[in-house]
LOMARNU-338434 format. One record per residue (C-alpha): residue number from 0; residue in three letters; x, y, z. Coordinates in steps of 0.05 Angstrom, whole numbers. Example, Ala and Ser with C-alpha at 12.3 -4.5 7.8 and 13.67 -1.06 7.14 Angstrom:
# LOMARNU-338434
   num   residu        u        v        w
     0      ala      246      -90      156
     1      ser      273      -21      143
END
This chain:
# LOMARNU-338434
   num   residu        u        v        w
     0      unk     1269     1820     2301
     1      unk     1315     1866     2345
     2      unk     1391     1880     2316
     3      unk     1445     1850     2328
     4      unk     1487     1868     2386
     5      unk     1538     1856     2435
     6      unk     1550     1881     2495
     7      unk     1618     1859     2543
     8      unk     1627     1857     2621
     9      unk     1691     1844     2658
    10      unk     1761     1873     2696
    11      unk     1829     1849     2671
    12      unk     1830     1810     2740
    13      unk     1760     1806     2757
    14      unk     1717     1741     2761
    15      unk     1709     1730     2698
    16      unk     1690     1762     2633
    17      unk     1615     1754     2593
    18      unk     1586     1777     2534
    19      unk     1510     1783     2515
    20      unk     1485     1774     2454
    21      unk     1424     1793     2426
    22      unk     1381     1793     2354
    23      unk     1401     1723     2334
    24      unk     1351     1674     2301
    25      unk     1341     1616     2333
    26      unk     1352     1539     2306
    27      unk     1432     1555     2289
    28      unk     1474     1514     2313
    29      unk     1529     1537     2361
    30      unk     1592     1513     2351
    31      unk     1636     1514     2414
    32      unk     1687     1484     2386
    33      unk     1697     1541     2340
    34      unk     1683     1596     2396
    35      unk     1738     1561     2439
    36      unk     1793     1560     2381
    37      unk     1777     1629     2369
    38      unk     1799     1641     2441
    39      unk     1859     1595     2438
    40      unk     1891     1637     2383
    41      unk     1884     1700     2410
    42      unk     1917     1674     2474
    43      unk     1980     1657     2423
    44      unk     2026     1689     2374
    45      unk     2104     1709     2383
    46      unk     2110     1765     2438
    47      unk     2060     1753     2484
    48      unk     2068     1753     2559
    49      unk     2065     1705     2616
    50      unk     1992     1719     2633
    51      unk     1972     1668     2571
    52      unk     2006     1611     2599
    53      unk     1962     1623     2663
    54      unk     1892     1623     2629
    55      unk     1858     1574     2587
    56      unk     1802     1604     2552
    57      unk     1740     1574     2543
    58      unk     1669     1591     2541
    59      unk     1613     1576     2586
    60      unk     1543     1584     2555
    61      unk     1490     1614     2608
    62      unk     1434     1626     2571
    63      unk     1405     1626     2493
    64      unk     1424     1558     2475
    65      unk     1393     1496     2485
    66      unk     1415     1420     2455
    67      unk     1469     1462     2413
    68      unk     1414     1516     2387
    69      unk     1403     1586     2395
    70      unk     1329     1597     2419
    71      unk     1315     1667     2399
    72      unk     1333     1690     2467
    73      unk     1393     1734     2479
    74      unk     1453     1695     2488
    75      unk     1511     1699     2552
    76      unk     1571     1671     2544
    77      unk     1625     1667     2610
    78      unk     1705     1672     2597
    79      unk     1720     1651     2668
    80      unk     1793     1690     2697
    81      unk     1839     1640     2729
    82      unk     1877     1700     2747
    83      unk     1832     1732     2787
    84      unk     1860     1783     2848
    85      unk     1819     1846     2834
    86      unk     1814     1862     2908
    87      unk     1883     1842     2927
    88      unk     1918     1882     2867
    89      unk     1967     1930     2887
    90      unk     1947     2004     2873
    91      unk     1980     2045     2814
    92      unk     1998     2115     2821
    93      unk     2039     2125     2766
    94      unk     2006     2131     2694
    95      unk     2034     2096     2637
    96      unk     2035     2141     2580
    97      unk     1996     2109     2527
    98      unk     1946     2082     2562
    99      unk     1879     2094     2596
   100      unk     1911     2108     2665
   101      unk     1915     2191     2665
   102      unk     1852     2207     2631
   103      unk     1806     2150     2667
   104      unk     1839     2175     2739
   105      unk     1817     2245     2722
   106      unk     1747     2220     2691
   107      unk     1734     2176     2754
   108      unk     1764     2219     2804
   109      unk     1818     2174     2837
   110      unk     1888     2172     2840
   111      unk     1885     2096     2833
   112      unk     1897     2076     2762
   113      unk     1877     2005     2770
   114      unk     1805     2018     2771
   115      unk     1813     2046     2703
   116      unk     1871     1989     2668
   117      unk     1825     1931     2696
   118      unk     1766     1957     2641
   119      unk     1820     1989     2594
   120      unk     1857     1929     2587
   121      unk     1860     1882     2524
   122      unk     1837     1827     2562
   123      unk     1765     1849     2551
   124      unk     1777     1831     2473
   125      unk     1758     1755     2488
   126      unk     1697     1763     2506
   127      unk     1693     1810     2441
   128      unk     1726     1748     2404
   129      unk     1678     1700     2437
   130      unk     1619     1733     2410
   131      unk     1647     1744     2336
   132      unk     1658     1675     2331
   133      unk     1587     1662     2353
   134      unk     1571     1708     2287
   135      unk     1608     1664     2254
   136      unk     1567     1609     2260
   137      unk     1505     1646     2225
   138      unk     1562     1675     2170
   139      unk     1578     1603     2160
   140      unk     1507     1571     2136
   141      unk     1519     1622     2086
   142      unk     1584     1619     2051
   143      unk     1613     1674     2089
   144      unk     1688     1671     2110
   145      unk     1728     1715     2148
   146      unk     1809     1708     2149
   147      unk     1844     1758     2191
   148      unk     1930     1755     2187
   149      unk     1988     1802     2206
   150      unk     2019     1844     2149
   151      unk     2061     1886     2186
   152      unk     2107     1879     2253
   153      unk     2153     1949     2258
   154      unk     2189     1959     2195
   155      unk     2178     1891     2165
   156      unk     2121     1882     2119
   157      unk     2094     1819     2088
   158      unk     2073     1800     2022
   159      unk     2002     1783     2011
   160      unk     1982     1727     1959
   161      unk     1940     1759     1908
   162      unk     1877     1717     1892
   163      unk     1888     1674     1955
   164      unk     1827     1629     1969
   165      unk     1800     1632     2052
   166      unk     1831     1571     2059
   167      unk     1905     1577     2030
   168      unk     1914     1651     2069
   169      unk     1890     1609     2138
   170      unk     1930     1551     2119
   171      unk     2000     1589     2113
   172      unk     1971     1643     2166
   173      unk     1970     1587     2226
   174      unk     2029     1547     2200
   175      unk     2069     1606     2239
   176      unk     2071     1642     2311
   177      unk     2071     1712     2276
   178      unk     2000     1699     2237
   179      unk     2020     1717     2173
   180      unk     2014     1680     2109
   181      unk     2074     1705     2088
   182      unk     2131     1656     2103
   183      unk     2183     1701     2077
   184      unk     2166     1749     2131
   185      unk     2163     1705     2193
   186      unk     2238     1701     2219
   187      unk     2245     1775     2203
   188      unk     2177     1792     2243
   189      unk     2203     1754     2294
   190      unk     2265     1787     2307
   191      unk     2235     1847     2307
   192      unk     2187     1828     2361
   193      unk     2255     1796     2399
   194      unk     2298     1855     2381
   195      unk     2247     1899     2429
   196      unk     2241     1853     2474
   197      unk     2323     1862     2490
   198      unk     2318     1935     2483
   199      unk     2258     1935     2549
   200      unk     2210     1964     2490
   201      unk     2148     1943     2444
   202      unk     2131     1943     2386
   203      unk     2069     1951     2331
   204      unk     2051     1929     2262
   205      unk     1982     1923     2217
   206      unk     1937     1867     2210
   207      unk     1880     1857     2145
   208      unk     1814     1819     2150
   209      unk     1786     1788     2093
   210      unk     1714     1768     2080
   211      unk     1700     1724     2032
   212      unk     1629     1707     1998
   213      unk     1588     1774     2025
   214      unk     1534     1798     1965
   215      unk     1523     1860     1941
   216      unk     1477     1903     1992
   217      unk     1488     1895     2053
   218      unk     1493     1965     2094
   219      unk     1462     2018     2075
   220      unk     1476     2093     2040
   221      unk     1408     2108     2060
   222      unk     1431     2126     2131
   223      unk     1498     2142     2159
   224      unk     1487     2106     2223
   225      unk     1489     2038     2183
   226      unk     1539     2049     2127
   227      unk     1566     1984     2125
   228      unk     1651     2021     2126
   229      unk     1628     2059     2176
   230      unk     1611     2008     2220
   231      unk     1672     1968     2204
   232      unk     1725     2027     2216
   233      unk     1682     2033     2291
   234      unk     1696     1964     2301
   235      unk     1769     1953     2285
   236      unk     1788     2027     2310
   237      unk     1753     2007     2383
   238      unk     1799     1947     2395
   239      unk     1853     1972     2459
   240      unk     1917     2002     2419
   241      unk     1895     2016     2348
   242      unk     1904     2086     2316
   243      unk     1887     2080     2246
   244      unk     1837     2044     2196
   245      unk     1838     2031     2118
   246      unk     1783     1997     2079
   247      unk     1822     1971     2006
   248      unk     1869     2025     1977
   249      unk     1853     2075     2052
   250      unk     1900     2125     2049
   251      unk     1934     2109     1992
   252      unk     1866     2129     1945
   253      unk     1887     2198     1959
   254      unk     1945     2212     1923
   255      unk     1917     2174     1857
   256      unk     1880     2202     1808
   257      unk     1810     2174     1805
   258      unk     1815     2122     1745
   259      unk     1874     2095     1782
   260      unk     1828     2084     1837
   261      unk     1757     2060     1821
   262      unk     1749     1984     1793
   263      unk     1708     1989     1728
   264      unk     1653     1946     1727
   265      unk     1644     1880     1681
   266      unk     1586     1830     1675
   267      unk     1599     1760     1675
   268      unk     1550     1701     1660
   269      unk     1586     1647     1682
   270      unk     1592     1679     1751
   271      unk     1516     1689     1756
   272      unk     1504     1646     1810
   273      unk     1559     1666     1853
   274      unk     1554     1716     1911
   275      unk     1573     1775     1868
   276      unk     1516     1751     1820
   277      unk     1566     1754     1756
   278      unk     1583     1829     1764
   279      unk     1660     1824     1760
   280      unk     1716     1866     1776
   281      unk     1791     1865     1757
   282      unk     1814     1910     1814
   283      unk     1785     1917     1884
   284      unk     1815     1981     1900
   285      unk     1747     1994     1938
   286      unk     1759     1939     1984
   287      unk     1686     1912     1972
   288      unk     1646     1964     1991
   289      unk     1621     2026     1959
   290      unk     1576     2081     1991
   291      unk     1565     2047     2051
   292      unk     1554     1983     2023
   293      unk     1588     1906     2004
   294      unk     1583     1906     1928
   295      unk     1602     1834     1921
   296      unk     1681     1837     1922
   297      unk     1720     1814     1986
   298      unk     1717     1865     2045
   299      unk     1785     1887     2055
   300      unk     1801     1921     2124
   301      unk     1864     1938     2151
   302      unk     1887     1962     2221
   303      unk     1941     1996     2248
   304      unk     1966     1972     2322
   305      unk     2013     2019     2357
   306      unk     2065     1988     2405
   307      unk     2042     1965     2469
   308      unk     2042     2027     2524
   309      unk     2064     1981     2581
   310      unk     2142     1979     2570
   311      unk     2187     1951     2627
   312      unk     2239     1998     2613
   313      unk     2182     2053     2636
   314      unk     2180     2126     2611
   315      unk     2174     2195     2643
   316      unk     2104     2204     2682
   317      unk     2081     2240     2750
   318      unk     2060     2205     2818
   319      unk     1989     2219     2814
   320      unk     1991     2224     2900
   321      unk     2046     2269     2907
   322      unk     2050     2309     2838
   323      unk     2122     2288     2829
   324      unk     2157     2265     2768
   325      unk     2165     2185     2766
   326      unk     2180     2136     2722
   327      unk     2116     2099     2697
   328      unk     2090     2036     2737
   329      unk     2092     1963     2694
   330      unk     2045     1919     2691
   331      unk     2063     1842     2673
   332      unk     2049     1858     2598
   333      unk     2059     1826     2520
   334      unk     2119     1862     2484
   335      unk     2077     1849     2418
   336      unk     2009     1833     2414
   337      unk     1995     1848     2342
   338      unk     1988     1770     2318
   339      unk     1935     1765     2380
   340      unk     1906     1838     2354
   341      unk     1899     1800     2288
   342      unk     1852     1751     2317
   343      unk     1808     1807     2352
   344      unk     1796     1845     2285
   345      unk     1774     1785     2252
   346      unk     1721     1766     2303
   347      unk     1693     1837     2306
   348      unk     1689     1845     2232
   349      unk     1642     1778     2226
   350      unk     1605     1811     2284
   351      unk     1595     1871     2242
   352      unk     1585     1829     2176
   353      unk     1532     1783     2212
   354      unk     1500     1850     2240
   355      unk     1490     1874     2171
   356      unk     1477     1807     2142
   357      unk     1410     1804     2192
   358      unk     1390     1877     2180
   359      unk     1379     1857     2106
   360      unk     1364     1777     2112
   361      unk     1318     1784     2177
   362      unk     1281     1728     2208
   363      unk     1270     1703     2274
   364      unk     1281     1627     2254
   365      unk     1349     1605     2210
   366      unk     1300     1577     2164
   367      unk     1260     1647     2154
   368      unk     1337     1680     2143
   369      unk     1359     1631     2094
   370      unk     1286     1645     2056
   371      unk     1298     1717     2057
   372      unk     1367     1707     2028
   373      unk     1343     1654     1976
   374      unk     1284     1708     1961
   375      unk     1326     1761     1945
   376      unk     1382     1726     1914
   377      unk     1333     1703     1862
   378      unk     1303     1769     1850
   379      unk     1369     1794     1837
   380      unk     1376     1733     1786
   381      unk     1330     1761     1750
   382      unk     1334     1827     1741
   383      unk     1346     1855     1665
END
């Protein structure tokens, strides 16, 4: 049974962009109708620029499935462009500060900075979407759930609800255009995002995943390759603008003395059959995982989003032709994209959760997966 992987392929304004994925059992069901609200959202949230209202994103599946199954083969999914003009877009010479343009000039050896923004760009996170929503499905036979929201836009920070269930923090997360399940914080979020918008400037914020329902295990201490964290922090610190990821307390762990930060350990009968297997915890300061591993407690992941680097009001740069000082080019760009950037973590930390979740459970058949699971979860049952 080969990993789990992903690989993506596509230009900001190219044909189209595709994903291959690879490692997953066949017999699960694929739901598209998942894979294509998944796609929907990111298009959304408060900020974003005109290009959304131009394409409708949907997947086509070329290969791996048939009659709604995967078949063990890899699996390529399309995310046709509607706005497609690769050839015909005008060259840049000017590089934005912030973004890829400079350093992927000088890596490629042009003075053309489109060749670099049409990979660099954060269009390529659909396809990246598109194929953690495809995890999902497999995450889904088993329990798992993954909620991703916005809990910071600038200055304004939202208030999370402590023991919220999957369902209540999605409910009150999509019953706004910010993402956040904290009402309270919408209209301020908003005017934040509106208030830069005026000004010809962007703006940042944080988002936080949440899985729900992973047991104990899965990653590994045993090599630092596959420590579960690890792998996460990758993940959410390779999406296009992010500086900075925290798993539970992050940063904040530092500056506490230790029995302020680890969450003592209980056992709990009446919890025995539940994915944690009744061991209990009143704090998850550790944000479910310890040495490389889930230990039962919901995954907490944060990430940190700097402003966009496009900003219409442009910044000091250097004509990349001539050597002389300019003003940076713009590109049609979103003035926040951290509700959208909210969407992206969550699908790449199922990805990463699914990945893990079929290095332990592996099985080229659903049915040999779930048997693996069922195997271990009753060896675990009855240990002591």
């Amino acid at each position: 049974m080969p990993e789990l992987t992903y690989r993506t392929a596509g230009e900001s304004h190219g044909r189209a962009l595709c994903v291959l994925v690879e490692g997953l059992p066949a017999g699960l069901a694929v739901d598209l109708d998942l894979i294509n609200a998944e796609l929907r959202r990111r298009q959304g949230g408060y900020g974003r620029s005109g290009r959304q209202k131009i394409e409708k994103d949907a997947v086509t599946v070329l290969s791996g499935v048939r009659r709604g199954q995967t078949i063990g083969s890899p699996v390529a999914l399309e995310i046709a462009n509607r706005d497609f003009r690769i050839d015909e877009a005008p060259e840049i010479n000017r590089p934005r500060p912030g973004h890829a343009d400079l350093a992927g000039s000088i890596k490629w050896l042009t003075t053309d900075c489109r060749e670099t923004l049409e990979r660099a760009s954060a269009r390529e996170t659909a396809a990246r979407v598109a194929a953690g929503a495809l995890a999902k499905c497999l995450l889904a036979e088993f329990g798992v759930a993954c909620v991703g929201f916005v809990v910071e836009v600038g200055d304004v920070q939202a208030s999370v609800p402590p023991e919220a269930s999957p369902e209540q923090l999605s409910r009150a997360r999509d019953a706004n255009e910010v993402y956040t399940p904290d009402a309270a914080a919408v209209e301020r979020m908003v005017a934040a995002i509106h208030g830069a918008k005026v000004s010809k400037d962007t703006v940042g914020g944080v988002v936080e995943v949440q899985v729900f329902g992973v047991p104990p295990g899965l990653g590994t201490c045993a090599a630092w390759q596959d420590k579960l964290d690890g792998r996460l922090m990758q993940a959410v610190g390779s999406i296009q603008a992010f500086k900075g990821v925290e798993i539970g307390l992050g940063f904040a762990a530092a500056r506490r003395p230790g029995s302020q930060v680890h969450d003592a350990i209980y056992y709990d009968a009446a919890q025995r059959g539940t994915p944690s297997f009744g061991f209990a915890r009143k704090t998850n300061n550790a944000g479910g995982l310890e040495g490389g591993m889930s230990n039962g407690q919901t995954i907490v992941v944060r990430g940190a989003m700097k402003p966009i680097a496009t900003l219409l009001q442009g910044m000091d740069s250097v004509n990349l032709k001539t050597l002389a000082p300019e003003r940076s080019a713009y590109e049609r760009s979103d003035v926040c994209a951290v509700p959208a950037a909210s969407v992206v973590a969550e699908n790449v930390v199922a990805f990463e959760i699914a990945r893990a979740w079929l290095a332990k459970f592996a099985g080229d058949t659903l049915r040999e997966v779930r048997a693996a699971y069922e195997f271990h979860a009753e060896a675990v049952r009855r240990l002591g």
